[in-house]
Every structure is written in structure tokens, then in C-alpha cells.
Backbone as CSV, one residue per row, in Angstrom:
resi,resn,N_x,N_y,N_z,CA_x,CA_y,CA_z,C_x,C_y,C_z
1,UNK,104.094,77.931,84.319,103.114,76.948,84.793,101.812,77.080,84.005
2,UNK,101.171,75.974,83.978,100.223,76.383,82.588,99.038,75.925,83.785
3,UNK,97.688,76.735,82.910,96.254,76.743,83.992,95.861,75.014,84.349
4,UNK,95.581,75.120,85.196,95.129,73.948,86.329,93.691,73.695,86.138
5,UNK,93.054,72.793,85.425,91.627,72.454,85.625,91.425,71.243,86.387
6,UNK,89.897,71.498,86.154,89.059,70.680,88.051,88.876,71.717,89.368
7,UNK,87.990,70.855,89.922,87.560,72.667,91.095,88.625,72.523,92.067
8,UNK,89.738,71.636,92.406,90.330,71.777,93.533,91.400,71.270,93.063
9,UNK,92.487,72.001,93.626,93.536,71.289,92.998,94.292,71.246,94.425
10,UNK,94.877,70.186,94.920,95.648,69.909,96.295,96.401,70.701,96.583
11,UNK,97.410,70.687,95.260,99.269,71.411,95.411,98.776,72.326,95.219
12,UNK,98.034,73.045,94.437,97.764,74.518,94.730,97.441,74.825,95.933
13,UNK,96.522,74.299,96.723,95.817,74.882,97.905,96.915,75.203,98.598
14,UNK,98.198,73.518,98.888,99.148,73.975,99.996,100.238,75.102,99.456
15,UNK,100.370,75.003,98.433,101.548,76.103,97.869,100.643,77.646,98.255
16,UNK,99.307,78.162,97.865,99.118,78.945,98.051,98.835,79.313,99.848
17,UNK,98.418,78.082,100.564,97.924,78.342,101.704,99.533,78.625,102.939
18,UNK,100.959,78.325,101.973,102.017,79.067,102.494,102.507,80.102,102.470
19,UNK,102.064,80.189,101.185,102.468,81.786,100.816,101.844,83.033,101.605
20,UNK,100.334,82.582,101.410,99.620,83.708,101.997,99.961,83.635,103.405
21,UNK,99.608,82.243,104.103,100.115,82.764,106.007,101.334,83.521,106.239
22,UNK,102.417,83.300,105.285,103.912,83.713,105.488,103.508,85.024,105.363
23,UNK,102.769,85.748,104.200,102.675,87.185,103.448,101.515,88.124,104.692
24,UNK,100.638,87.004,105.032,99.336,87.268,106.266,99.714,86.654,107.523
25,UNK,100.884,87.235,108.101,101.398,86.196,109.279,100.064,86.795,110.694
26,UNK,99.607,86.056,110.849,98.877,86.388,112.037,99.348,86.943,113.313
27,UNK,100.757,86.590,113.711,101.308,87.059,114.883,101.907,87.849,114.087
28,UNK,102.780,88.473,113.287,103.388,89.870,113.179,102.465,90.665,113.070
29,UNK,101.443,91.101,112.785,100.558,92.210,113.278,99.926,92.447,114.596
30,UNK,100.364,91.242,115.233,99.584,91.983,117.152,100.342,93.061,117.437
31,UNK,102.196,93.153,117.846,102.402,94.139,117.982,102.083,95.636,117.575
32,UNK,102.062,95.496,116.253,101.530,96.786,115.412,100.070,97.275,116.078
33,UNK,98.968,96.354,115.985,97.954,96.288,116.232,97.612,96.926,118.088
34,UNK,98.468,95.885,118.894,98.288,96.638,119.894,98.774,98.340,120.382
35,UNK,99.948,98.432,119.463,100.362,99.303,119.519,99.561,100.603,118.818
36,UNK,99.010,100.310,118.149,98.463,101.540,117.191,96.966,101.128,118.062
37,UNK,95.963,100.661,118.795,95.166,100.473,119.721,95.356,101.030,120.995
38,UNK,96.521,101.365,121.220,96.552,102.124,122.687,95.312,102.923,123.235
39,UNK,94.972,102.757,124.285,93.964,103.583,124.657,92.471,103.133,124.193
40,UNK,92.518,102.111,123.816,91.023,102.044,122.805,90.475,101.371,124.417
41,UNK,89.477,100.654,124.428,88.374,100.041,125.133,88.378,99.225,124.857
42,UNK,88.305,98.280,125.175,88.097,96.311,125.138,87.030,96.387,123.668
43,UNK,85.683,97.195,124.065,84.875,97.052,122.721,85.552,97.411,121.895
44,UNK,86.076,98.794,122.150,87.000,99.204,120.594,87.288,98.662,120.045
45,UNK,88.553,97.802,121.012,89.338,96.805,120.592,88.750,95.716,119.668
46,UNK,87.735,95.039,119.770,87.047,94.030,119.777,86.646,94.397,118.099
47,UNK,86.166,95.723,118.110,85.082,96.422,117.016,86.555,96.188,115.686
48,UNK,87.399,96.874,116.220,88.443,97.422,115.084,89.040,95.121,114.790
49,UNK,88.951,94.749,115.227,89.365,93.354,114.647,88.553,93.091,114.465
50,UNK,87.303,92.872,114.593,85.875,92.344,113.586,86.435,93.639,111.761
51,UNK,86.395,94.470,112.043,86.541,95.543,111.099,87.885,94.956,110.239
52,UNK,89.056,94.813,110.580,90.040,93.982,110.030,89.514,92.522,109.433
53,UNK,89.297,92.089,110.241,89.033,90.451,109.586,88.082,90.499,108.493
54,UNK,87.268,91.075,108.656,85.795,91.317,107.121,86.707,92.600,105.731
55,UNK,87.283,92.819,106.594,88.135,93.989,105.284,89.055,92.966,104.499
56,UNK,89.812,92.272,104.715,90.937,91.470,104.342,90.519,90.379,104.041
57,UNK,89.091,89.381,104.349,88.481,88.682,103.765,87.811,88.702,102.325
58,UNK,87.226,90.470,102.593,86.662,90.741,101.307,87.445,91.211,99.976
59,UNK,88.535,91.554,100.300,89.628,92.186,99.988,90.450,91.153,98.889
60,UNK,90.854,89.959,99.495,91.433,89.175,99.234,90.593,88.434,98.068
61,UNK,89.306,88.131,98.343,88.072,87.499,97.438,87.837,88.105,96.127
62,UNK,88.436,89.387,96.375,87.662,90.504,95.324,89.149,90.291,94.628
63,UNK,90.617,90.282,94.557,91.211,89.942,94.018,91.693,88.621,93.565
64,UNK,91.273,87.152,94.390,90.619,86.499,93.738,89.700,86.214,92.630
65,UNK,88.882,86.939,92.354,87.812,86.419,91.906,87.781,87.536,90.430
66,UNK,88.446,89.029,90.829,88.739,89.792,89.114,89.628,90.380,88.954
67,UNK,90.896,90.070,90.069,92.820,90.546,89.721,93.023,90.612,88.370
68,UNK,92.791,89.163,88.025,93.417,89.027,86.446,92.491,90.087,85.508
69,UNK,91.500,90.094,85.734,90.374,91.303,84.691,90.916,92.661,84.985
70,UNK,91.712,92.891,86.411,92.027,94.080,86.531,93.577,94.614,85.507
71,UNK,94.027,93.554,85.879,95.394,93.368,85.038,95.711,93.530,83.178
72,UNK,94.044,92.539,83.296,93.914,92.916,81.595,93.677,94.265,81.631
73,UNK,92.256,94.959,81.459,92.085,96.423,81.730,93.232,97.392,81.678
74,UNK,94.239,96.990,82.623,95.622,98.215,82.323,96.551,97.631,81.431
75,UNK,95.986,96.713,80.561,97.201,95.869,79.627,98.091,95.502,80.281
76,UNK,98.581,94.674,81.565,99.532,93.958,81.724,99.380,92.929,82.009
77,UNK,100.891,92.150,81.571,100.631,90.556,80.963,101.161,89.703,82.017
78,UNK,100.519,88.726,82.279,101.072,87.643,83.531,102.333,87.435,83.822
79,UNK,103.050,87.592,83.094,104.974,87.224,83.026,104.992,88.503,83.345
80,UNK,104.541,89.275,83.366,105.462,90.594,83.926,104.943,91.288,85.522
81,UNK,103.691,90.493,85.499,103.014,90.706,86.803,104.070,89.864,87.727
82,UNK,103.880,88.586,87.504,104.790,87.487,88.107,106.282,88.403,88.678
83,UNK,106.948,88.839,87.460,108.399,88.929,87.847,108.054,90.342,89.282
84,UNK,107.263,90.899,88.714,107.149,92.390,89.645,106.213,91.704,91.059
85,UNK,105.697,91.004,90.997,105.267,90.599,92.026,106.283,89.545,92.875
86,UNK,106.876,88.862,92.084,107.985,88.161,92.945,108.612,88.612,93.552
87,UNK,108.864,90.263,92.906,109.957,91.099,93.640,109.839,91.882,94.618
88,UNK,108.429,92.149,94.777,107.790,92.382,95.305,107.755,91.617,96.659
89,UNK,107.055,90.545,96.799,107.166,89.286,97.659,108.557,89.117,98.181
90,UNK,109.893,89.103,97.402,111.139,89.113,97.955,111.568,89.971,98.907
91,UNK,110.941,90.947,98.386,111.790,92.132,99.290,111.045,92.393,100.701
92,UNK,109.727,91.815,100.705,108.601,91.880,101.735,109.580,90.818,102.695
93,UNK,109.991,89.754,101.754,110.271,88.259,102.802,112.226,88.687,103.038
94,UNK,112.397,89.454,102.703,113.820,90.127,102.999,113.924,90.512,104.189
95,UNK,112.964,92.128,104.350,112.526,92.874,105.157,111.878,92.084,106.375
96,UNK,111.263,90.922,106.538,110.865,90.322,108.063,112.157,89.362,107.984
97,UNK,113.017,89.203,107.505,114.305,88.460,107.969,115.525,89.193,108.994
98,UNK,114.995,90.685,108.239,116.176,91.824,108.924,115.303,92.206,110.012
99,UNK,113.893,91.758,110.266,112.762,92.608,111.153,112.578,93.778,110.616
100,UNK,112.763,94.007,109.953,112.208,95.860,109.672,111.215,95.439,108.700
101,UNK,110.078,96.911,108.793,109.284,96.900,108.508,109.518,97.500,107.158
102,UNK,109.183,97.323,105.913,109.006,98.507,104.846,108.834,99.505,104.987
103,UNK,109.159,100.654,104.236,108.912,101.961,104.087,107.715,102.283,104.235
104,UNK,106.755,101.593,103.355,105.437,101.674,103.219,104.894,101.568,104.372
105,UNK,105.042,100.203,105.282,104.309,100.132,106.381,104.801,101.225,107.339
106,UNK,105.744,101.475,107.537,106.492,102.512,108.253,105.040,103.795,107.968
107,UNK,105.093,104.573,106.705,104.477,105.428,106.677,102.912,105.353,106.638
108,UNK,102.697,104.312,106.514,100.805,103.403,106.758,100.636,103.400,108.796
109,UNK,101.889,103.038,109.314,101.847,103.242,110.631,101.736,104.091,111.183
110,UNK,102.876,105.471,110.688,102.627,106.769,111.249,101.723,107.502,110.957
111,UNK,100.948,107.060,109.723,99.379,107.522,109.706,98.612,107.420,110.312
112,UNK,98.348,106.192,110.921,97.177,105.768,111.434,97.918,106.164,113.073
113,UNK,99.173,106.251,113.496,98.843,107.128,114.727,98.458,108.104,114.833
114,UNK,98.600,108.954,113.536,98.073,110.280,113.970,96.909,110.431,113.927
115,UNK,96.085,109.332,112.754,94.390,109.900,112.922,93.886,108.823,114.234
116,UNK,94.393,108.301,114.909,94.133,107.544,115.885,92.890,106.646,115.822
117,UNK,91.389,107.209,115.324,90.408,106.491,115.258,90.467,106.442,114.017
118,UNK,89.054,105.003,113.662,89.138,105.225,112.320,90.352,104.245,111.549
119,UNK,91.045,103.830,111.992,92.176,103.019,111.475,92.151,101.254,111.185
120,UNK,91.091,100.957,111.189,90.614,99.487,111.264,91.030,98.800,109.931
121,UNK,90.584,100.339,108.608,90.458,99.773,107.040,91.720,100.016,106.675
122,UNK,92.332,101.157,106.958,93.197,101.440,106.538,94.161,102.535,107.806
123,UNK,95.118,102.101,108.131,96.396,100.818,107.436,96.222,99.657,108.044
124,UNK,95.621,99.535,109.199,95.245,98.385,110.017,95.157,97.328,109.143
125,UNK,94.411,97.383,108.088,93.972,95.981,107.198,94.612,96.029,105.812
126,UNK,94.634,97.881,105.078,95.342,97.761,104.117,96.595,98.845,104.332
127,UNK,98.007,98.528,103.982,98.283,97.623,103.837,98.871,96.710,104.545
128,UNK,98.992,96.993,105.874,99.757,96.606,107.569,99.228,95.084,107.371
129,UNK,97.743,94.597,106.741,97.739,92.864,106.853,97.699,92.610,105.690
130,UNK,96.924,93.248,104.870,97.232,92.303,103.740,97.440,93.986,102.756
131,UNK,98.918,93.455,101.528,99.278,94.855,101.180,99.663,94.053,99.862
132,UNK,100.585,94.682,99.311,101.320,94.587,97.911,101.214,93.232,97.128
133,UNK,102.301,92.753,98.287,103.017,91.167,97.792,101.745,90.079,98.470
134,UNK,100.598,90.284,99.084,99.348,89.718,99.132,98.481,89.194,97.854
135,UNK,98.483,90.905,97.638,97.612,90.558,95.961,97.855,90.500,94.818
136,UNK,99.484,90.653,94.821,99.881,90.105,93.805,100.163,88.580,93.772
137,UNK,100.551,87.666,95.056,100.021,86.430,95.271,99.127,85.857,95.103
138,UNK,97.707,86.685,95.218,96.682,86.231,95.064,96.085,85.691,93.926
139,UNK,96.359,87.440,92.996,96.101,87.349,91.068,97.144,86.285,91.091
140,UNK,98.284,85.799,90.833,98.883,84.730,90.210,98.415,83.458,90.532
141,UNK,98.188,83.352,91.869,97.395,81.438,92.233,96.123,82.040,91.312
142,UNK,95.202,82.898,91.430,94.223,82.635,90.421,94.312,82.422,89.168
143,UNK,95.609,83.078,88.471,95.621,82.943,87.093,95.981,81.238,86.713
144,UNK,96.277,80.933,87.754,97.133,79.147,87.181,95.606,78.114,87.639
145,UNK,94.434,79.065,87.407,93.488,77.987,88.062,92.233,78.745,86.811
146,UNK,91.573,76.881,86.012,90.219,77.399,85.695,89.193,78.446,86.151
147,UNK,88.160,78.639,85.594,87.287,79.507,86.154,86.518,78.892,86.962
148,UNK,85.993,79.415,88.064,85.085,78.780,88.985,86.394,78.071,90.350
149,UNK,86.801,77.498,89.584,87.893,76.572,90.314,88.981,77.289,91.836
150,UNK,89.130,78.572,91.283,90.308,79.544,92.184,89.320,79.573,93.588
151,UNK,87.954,79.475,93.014,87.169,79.961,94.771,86.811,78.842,95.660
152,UNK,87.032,77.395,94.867,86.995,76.263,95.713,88.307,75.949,96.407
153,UNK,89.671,76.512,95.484,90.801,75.892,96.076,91.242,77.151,96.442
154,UNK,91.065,78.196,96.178,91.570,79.546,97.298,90.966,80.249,98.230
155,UNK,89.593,80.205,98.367,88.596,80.994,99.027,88.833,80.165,100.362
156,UNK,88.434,78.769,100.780,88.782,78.497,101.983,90.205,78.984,102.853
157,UNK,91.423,79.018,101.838,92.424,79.083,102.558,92.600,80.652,102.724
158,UNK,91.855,81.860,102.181,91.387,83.086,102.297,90.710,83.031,103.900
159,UNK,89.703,82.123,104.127,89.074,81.815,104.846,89.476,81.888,105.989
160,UNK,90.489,80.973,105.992,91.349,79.989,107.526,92.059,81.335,107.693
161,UNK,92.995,81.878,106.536,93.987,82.485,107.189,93.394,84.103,107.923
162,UNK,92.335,84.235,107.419,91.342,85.456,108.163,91.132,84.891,109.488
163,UNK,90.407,83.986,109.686,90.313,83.529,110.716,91.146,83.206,112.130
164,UNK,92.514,83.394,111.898,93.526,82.997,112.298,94.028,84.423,113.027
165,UNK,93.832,85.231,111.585,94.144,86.998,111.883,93.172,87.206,113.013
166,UNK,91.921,87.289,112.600,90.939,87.769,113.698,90.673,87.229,114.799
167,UNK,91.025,85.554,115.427,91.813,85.069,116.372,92.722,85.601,117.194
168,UNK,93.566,86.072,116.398,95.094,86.397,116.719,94.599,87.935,117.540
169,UNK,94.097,88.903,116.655,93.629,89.999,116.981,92.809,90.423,118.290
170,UNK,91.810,89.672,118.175,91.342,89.358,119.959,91.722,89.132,121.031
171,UNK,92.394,88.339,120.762,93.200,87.801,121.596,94.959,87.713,121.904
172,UNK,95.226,89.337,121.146,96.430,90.101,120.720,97.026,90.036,122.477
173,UNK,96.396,90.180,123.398,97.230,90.887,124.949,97.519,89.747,125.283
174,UNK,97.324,88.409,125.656,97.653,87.554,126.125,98.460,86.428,124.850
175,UNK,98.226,86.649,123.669,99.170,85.690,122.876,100.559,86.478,123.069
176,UNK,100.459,88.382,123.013,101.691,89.276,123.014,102.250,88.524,124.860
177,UNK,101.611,88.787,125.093,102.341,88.169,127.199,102.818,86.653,126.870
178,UNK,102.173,85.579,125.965,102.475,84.619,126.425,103.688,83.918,125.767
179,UNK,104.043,84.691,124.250,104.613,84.421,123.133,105.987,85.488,123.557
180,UNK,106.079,86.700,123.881,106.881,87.956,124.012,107.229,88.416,122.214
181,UNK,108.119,89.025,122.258,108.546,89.591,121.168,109.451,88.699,120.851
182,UNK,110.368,87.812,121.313,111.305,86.701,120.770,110.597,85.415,120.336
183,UNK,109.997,85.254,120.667,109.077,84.346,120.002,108.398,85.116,118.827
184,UNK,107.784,85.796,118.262,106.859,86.385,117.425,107.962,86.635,116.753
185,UNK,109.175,86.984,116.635,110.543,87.154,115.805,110.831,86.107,115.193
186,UNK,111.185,85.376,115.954,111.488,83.627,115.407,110.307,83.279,113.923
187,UNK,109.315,83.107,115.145,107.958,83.024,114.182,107.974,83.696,112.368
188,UNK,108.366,84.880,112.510,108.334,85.383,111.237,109.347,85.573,110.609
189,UNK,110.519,84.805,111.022,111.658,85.072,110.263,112.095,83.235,109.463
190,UNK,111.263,82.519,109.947,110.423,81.637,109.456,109.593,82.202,108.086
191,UNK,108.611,82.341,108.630,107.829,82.802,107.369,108.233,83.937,106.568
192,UNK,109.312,84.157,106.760,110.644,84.901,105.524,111.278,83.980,105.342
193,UNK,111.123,82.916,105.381,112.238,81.656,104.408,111.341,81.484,103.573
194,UNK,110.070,81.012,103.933,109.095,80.316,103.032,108.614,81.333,102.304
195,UNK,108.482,82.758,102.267,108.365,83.591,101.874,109.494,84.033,100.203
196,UNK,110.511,83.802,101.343,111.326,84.362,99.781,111.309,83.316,98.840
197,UNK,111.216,81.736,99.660,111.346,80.604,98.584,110.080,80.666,97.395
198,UNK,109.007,81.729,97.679,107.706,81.578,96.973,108.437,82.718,96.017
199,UNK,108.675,83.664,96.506,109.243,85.049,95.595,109.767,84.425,94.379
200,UNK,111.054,83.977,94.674,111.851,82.850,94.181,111.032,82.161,93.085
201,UNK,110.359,81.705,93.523,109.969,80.327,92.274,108.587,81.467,91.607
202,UNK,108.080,82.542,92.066,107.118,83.304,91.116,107.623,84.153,90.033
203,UNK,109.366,84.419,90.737,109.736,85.023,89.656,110.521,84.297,88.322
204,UNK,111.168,83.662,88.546,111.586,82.301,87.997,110.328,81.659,86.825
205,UNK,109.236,81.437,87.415,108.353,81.452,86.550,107.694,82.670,85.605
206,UNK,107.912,83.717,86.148,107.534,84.856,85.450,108.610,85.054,84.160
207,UNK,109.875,84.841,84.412,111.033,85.132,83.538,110.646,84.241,82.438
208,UNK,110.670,83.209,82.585,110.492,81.984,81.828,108.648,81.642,80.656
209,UNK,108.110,82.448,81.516,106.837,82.773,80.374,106.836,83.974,79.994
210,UNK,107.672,84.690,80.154,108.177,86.350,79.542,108.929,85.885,78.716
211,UNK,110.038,84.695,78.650,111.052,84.436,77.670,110.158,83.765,76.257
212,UNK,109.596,82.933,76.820,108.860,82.189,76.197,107.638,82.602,75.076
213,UNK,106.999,83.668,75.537,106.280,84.274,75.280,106.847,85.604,73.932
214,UNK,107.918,85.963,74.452,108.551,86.678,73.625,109.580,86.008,72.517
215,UNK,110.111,84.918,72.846,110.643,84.403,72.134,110.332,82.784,71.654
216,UNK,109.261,82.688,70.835,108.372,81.298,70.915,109.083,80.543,70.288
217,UNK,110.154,81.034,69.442,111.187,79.787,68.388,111.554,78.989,69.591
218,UNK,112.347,79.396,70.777,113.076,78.836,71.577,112.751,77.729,72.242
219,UNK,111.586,77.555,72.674,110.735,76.614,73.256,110.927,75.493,72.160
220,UNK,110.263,75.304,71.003,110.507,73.986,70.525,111.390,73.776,70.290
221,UNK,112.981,75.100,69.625,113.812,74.745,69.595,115.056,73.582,70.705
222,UNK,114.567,73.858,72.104,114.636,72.976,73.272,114.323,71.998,73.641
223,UNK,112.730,72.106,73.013,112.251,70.575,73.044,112.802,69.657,72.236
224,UNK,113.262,69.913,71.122,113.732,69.295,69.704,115.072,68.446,70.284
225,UNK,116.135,69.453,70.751,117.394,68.925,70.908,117.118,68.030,72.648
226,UNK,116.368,67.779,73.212,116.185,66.816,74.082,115.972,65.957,73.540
């Protein structure tokens, strides 16, 4: 996919604003959330999701706004970010199809029970809401967008879907009572369809500007015989 100029681009916003809710599902973290909250205090409670929602806002912005500078810096190239991030993203949107959690979150969870307080930044926010296959979503919608441009057509939908989290988070005891656990299942095994279908088409595109890139005869040679 080649870079996108103008400050807003539509199909980007909705392509990215699926990916991320599917990758930032707002209801699969209440359980976690209430669960690793046991015992806290209504303020607690209250404190540690203000603390989430500003972590994962800023979080998300900051890889927005210099992923790709980070990427240059360790020399790696967009086609190879893509394929590792697709795979990334796949196996994330695999794993909420089977319900299980990753390894990772698994051991980000049993951390933060044991230090009990203190858990708001981490794993609470990284990587339990927004983790791997987040920001590697993130750097790629930025790379397919001019400069300036990624924070008009990604920063709002950064925005909403924080908003949604820290919604969700507040108001974790009565969406968990009113929704149960079969509902919040459904919910995200959903956003593991739309999930892997993004994996899918990031890696697909990654292969294809890795091919391309490495092998530049081929391209016109293709165009030619059309």
C-alpha cells in the first residue's frame, strides 16, 4: 500500500478504528481488571482506571507519532515489520477465538497479582490493554499516512477507543452483572474475526512489499505482461 496524502483519510480511519477496538476490546479487560482489583476501594478502583486510560492514550500517541523513527533507529524495514506484526496480530486474534489468553498476558497477570498495588501501568495498561499486536498496528496505519496527517486520522480514533476503555473500566461491576461472561465471550470472539481478517491483509501486504522491494525486476515485469 503506498503513503496516503491529505490530513484525513476516511478508509483509513475505519480500517484502523477496527483493528484497534478488536486489538483494544473494551469489554475483554473488565474481567481481568476486576479480577486483579479485588479488594481495592471504589476510589482505588476509580484511581487505577483514570491511571489506565491516560497510560494507553499516551502510549498509543507516542507510537503514533515516532514508531516508524523507532523502527528506523534499529534498522528495520516496513515489509518486515508488517509480516512480524501481522503475525503477531494473528496469533493475538487466534488466541481470543480459543478464549485463552497468551502466554504473555498470562505472566503480565500473575505479576500484577502478586505486587497487588501499583498495577495500573503495568500490566493493567501495558500489556493486558494495549500490548504487542497494538503497536505494531499502530506504526503501520502511521506509516501508510503523510506527515502531520496520522494525528488527524488516528489520534481521534486513539481517542474514542480510550474512552470506551475508561468507560468500560468504571463501570466494570455492573457492565460484568449485566453482560455475564457469555456475552463478553461472544463479544470478543467477534473481534477475533475482524482481528485475524486485519492480521491477514497486514501480512499479505508486508510479503508483497518485501517481494517487491527485494525483487524490483518483478514488478514491471507484471505490469508489462498485463
Amino acid at each position: 500500500m503506498e503513503e496516503v496524502t491529505g490530513l484525513f483519510h476516511a478508509e483509513l480511519f475505519l480500517k484502523f478504528a477496527a483493528a484497534l477496538v478488536a486489538l483494544i476490546n473494551p469489554l475483554y479487560g473488565i474481567p481481568i481488571f476486576l479480577g486483579m482489583t479485588k479488594g481495592y476501594s471504589a476510589v482505588e478502583r476509580r484511581r487505577t482506571a483514570h491511571v489506565i486510560a491516560i497510560t494507553v492514550f499516551v502510549a498509543a500517541t507516542i507510537a503514533t507519532v515516532i514508531g516508524e523513527e523507532i523502527l528506523q533507529f534499529f534498522g528495520i524495514g516496513v515489509p518486515a515489520f508488517q509480516i512480524g506484526g501481522g503475525i503477531i496480530v494473528l496469533l493475538i486474534g487466534l488466541s481470543m477465538l480459543q478464549d485463552t489468553s497468551s502466554a504473555g498476558d498470562q505472566k503480565a497477570k500473575k505479576a500484577g497479582e502478586q505486587s497487588d498495588r501499583g498495577i495500573a501501568v503495568v500490566p493493567l495498561s501495558i500489556p493486558l490493554t494495549i500490548g504487542p499486536g497494538s503497536f505494531a498496528t499502530i506504526i503501520l496505519f502511521a506509516h501508510l499516512l503523510s506527515d502531520g496527517s496520522e494525528l488527524v486520522t488516528m489520534v481521534p480514533v486513539i481517542f474514542i477507543i480510550t474512552l470506551l476503555v475508561w468507560l468500560g473500566l468504571l463501570f466494570a461491576d455492573p457492565i460484568s452483572r449485566l453482560l455475564g461472561n457469555t456475552s463478553i465471550s461472544i463479544v470478543t470472539r467477534i473481534m477475533a474475526i475482524i482481528l485475524v481478517a486485519v492480521a491477514v491483509e497486514m501480512t499479505l501486504n508486508g510479503a508483497v512489499s518485501f517481494y517487491q522491494g527485494h525483487f524490483p525486476a518483478a514488478a514491471p515485469a507484471t505490469a508489462s505482461g498485463g
